[in-house]
C-alpha positions as CSV (number, residue, x, y, z in Angstrom):
1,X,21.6,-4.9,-17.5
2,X,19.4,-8.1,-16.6
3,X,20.6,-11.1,-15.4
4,X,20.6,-14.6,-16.6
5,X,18.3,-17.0,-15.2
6,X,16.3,-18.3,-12.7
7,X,13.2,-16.2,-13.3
8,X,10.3,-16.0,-11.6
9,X,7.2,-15.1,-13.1
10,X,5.0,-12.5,-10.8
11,X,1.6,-11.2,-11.1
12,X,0.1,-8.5,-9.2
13,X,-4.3,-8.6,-9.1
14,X,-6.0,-5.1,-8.2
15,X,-9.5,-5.0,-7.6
16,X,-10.8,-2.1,-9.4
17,X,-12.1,0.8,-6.9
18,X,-12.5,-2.3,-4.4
19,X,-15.3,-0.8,-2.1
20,X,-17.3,1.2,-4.3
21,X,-17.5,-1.6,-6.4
22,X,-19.2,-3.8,-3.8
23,X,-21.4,-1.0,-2.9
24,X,-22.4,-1.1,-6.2
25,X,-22.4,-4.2,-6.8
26,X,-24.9,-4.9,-3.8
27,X,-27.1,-1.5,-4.5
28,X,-27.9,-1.1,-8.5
29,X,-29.1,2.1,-7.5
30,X,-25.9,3.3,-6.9
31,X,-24.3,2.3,-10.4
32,X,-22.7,4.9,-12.7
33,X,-23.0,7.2,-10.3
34,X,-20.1,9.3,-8.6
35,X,-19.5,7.2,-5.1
36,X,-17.6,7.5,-2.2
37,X,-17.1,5.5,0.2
38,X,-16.4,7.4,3.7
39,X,-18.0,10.3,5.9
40,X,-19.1,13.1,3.7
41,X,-19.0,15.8,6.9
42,X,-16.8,18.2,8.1
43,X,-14.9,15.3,9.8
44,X,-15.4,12.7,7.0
45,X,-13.0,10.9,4.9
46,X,-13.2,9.4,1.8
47,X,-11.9,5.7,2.2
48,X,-12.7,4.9,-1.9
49,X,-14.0,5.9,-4.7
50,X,-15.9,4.8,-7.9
51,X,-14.6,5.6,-11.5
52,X,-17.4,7.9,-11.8
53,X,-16.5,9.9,-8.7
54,X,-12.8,9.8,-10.1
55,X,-13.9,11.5,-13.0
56,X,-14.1,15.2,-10.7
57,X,-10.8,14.2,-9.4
58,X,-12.4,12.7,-5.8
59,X,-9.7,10.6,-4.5
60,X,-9.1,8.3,-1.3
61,X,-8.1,9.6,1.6
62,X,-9.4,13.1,0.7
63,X,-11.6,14.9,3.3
64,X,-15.3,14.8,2.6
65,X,-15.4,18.5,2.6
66,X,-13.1,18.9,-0.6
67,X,-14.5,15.6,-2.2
68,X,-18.0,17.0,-1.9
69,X,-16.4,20.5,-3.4
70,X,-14.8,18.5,-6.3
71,X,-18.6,17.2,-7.1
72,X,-21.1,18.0,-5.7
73,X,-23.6,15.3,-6.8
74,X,-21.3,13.1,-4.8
75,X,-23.3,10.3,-3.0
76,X,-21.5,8.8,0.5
77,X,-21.9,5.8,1.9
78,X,-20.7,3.9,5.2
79,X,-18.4,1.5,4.9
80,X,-18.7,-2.6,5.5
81,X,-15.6,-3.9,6.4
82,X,-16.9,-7.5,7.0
83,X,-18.9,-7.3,3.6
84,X,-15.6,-6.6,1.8
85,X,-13.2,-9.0,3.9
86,X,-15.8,-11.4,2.6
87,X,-15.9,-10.9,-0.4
88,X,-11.8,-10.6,-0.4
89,X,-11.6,-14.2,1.5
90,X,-13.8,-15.4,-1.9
91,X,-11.5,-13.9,-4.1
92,X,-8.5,-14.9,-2.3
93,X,-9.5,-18.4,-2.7
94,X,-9.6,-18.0,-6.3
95,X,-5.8,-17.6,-6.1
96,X,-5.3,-20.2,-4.4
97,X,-7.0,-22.3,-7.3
98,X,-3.8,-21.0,-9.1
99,X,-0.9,-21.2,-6.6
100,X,0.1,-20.9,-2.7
101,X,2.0,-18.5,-3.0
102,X,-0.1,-15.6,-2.4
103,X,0.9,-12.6,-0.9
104,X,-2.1,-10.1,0.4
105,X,-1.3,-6.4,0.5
106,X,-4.6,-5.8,1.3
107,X,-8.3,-6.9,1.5
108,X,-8.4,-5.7,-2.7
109,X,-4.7,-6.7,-4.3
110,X,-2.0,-10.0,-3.8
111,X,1.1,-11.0,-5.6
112,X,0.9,-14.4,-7.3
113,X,3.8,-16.3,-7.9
114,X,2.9,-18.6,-11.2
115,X,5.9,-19.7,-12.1
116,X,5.5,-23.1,-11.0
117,X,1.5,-23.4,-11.1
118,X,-0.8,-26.0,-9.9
119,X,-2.8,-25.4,-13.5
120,X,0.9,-26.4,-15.4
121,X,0.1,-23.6,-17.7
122,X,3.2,-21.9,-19.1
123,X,1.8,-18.5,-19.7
124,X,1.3,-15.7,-17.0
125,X,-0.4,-13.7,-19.1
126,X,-3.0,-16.2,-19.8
127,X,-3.5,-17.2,-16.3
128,X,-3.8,-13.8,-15.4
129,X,-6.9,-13.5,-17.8
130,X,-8.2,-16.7,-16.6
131,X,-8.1,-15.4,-13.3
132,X,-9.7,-12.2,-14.0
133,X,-12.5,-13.7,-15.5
134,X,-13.1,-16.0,-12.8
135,X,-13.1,-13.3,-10.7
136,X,-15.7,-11.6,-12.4
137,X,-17.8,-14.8,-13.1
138,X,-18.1,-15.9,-9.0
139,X,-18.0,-12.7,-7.4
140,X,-19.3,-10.1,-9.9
141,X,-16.5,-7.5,-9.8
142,X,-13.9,-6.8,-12.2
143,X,-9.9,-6.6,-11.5
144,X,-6.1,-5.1,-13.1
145,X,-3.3,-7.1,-13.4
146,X,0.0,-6.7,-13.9
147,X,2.5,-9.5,-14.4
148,X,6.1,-9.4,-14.9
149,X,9.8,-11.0,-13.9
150,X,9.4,-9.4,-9.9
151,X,7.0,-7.8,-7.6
152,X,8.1,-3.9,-8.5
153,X,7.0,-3.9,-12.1
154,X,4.0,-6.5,-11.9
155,X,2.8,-3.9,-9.2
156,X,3.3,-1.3,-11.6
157,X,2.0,-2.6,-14.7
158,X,-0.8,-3.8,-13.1
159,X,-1.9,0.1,-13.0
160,X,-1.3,0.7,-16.5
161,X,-4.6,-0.3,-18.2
162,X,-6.7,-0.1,-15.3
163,X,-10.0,-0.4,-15.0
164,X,-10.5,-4.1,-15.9
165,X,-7.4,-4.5,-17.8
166,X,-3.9,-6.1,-17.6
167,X,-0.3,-5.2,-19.1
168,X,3.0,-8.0,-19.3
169,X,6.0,-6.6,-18.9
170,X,8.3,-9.6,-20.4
171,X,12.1,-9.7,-19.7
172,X,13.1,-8.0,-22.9
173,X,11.2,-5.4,-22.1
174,X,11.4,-4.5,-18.7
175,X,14.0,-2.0,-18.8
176,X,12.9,0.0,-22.1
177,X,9.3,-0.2,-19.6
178,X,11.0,1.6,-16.6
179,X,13.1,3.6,-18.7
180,X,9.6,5.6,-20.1
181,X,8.0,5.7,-16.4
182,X,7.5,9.1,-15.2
183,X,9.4,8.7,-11.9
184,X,5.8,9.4,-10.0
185,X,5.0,6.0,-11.6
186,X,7.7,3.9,-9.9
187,X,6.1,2.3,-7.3
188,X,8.0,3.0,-3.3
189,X,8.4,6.8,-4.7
190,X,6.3,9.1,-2.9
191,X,5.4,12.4,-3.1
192,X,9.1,13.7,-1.0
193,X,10.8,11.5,-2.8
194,X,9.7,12.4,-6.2
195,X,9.6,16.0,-5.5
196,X,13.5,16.1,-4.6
197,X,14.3,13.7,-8.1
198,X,12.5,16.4,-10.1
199,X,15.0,19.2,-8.1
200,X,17.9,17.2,-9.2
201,X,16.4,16.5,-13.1
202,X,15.7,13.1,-12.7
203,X,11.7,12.7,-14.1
204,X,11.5,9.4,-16.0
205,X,13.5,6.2,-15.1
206,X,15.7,7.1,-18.1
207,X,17.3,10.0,-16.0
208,X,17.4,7.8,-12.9
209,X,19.4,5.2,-14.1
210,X,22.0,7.4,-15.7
211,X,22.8,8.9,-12.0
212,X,25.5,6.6,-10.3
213,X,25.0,4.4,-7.0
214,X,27.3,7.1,-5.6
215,X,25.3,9.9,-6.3
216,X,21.9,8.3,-5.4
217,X,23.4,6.9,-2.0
218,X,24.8,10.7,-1.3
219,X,21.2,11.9,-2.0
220,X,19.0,9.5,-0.8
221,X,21.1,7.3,1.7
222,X,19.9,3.9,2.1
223,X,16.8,3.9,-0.6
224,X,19.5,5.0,-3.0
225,X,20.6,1.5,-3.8
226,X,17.6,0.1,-3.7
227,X,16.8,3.1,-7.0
228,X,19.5,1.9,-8.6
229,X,18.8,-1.7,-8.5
230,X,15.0,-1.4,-9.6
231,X,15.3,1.0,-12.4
232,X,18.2,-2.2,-13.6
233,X,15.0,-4.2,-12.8
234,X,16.4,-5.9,-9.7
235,X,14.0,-6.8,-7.4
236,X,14.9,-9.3,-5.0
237,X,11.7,-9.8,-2.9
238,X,9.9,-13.0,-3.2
239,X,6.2,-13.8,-2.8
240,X,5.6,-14.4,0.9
241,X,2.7,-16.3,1.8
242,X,2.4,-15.1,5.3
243,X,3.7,-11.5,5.4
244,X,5.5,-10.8,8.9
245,X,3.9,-7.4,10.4
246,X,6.7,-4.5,10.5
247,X,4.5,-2.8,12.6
248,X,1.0,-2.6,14.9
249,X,-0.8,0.5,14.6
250,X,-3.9,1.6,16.7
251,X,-5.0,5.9,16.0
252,X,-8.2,7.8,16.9
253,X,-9.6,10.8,14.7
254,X,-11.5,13.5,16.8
255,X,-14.7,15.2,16.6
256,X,-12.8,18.3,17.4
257,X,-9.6,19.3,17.5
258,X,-7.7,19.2,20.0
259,X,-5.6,22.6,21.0
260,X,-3.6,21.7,23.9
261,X,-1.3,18.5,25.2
262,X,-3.4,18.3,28.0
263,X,-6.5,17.1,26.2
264,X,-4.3,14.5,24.4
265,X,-3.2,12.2,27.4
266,X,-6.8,11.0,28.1
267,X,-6.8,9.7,24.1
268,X,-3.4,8.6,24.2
269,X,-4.2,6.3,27.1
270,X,-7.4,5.0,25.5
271,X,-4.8,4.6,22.3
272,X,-2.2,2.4,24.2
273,X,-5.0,0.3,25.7
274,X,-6.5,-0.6,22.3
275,X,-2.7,-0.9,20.8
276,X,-2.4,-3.2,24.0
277,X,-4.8,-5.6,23.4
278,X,-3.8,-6.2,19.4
279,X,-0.1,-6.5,20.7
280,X,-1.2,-9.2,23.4
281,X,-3.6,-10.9,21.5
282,X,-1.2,-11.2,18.4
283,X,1.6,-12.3,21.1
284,X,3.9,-9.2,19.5
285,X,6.7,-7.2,21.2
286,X,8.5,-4.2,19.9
287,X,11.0,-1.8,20.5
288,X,10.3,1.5,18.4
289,X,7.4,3.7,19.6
290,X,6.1,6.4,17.2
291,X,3.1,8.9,17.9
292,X,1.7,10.0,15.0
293,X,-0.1,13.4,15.0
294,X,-2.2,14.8,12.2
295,X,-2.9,18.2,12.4
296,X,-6.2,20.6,11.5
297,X,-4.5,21.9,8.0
298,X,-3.8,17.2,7.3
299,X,-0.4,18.0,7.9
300,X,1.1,15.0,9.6
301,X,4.4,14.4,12.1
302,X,5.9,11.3,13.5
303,X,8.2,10.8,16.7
304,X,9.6,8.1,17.5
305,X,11.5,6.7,20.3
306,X,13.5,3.1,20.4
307,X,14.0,0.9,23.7
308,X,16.4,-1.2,24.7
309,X,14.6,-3.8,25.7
310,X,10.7,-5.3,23.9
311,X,7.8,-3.9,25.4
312,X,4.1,-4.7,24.8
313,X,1.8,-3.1,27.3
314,X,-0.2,-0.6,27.8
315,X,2.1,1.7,30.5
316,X,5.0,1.6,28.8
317,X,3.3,2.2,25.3
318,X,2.0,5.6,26.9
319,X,5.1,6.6,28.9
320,X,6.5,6.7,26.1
321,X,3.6,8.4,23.9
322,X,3.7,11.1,26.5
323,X,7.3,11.8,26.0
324,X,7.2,12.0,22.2
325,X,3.9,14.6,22.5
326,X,5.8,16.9,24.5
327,X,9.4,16.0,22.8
328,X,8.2,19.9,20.8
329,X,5.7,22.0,20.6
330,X,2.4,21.7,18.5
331,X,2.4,24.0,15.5
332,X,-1.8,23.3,14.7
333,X,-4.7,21.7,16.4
334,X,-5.2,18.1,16.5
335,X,-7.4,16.1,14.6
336,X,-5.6,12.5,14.7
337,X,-3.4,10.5,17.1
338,X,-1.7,7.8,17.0
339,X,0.6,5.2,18.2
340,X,2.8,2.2,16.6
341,X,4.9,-0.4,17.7
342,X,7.8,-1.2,15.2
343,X,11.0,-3.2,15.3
344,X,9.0,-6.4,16.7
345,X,10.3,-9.2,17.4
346,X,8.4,-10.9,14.5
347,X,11.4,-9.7,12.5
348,X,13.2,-12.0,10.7
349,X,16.7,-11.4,9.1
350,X,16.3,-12.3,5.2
351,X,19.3,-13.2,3.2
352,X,18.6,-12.1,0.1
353,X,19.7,-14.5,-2.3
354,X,20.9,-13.4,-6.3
355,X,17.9,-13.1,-8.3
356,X,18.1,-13.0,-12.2
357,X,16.2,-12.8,-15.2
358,X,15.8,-15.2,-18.3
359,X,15.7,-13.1,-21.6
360,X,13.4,-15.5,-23.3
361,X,10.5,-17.1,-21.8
362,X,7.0,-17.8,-22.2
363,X,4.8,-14.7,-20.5
């Protein structure tokens, strides 16, 4: 069942294969090729991906080693973070054209919250294309959109008739929508969690929301209310224009792996000085402290550890690190650390207020 109204009227913009596409934008030489953005060596990592390199199944965050395997015409090349934040600050002021309520995930997608729109325009969908094309027309590169009654299924649709398309997903249709979704579609629902849905015969979001709240929350604990409500397409979350960290990260790949704990503390410490200085500079506490440790097979474990009371610098940050390393023993070599800082005291308590859907609208 969906609510009556308010409605809000959401759309989610995806750059297509973000930094490729600025490589290739900037370099005709390496257009309709298969790219990848990353280190191509034994330690290398692909960061992103063209179309054409997509095509061999080359994928982010695959090593270089296996991307390079996939295809072996594969061309690398380094990333530029500061060419694509500006090119992202240029597109992001094209949003802003639109509405203020913009809502970065990252330097290549946003939510958009049109409802109300500084254009007066009725139609999401059309404002969606407008802003596609302007997109294209100022900065050369083409993006998805999705656009829909809340963040969850704009997010999703937006992925639907990618590259350089868009899909609406209007009220009265929202729930047939989710209803056909493989459950590896539904955006939040990872690879753990979508493995143990197929175990209990839930694969589309059909089967999901035919199991009760009482059976998801035995199963899945706290995320399984949050199932029930977004497979009912009740999502609560509005657009935020200035998105409050949950965490502050700062992790070091090796040139070799690391084989004993002894070998780690020097890295930890040059870890918790550079998690130090974001902390500090951002003017962020926190209580939880996590390592994070990726081993040589890409396996990866987290530890984490909760204070009492905020911390922030750099001796506390590794007393704690040190703890959590030797909390059990290693089962591989190392190839990653890391540490985060959650539960900060940029946390604000939301009340989440009753969100519902109009049947009939313009999209």
């Amino acid at each position: 069942m969906i609510l009556e109204p308010p409605y809000r009227k959401i759309i989610h913009v995806d750059m297509d294969a973000f930094y490729a596409s600025v490589e290739q934008m900037d370099n005709p030489e390496l257009r309709g090729i298969p790219l990848a953005v990353g280190g191509g060596g034994e330690r290398g990592v692909v960061a992103a991906a063209s179309y054409e390199a997509r095509k061999f199944g080359v994928r982010s965050a695959m090593s270089g080693v296996l991307a390079r395997k996939n295809c072996p015409q594969l061309t690398f090349v380094k990333p530029r973070f500061a060419r694509y934040k500006e090119i992202s600050l240029k597109i992001r002021n094209i949003f802003y054209q639109y509405t203020d309520l913009v809502e970065p995930l990252s330097l290549d997608e946003a939510y958009l919250d049109v409802t109300k729109n500084k254009k007066n325009f009725p139609s999401a969908t059309i404002l969606a294309q407008k802003i596609r094309q302007q997109i294209f027309e100022e900065v050369g590169l083409n993006a998805s959109a999705g656009i829909s009654i809340n963040k969850f299924v704009a997010k999703i649709a937006s992925d639907v008739n990618k590259p350089n398309g868009q899909k609406t997903v209007p009220p009265e249709e929202v729930l047939a929508f989710l209803e056909k979704l493989d459950i590896k579609k539904f955006y939040g629902i990872g690879k753990v969690a979508s493995a143990k849905m197929y175990n209990l015969g839930i694969f589309t979001g059909k089967d999901l929301k035919e199991k009760s709240l009482e059976f998801l929350t035995e199963n899945f604990k706290k995320s399984g209310k949050h199932y029930y409500q977004i497979v009912r397409g009740i999502h609560n979350s509005e657009v935020k224009p200035h998105r409050i960290p949950k965490s502050v990260a700062a992790e070091h790949t090796f040139n070799t792996n690391l084989t004993s704990e002894i070998y780690m503390l020097e890295k930890l410490e040059q870890i918790a000085t550079e998690l130090e200085k974001r902390l500090q500079k951002s003017n962020i506490s926190g209580k939880t402290i996590t390592l994070k440790i990726k081993y040589s097979d890409f396996s990866v474990q987290t530890r984490s550890k909760t204070q009492a009371h905020f911390i922030n610098d750099k001796d506390a940050l590794l007393k704690n690190a040190k703890a959590l390393l030797y909390q059990e023993k290693l089962h591989e070599s190392v190839r990653l650390l890391g540490i985060s800082l959650s539960n900060l005291n940029t946390t604000i308590l939301e009340k989440e207020e009753p969100f519902e859907v109009q049947l009939k609208l313009e999209f």
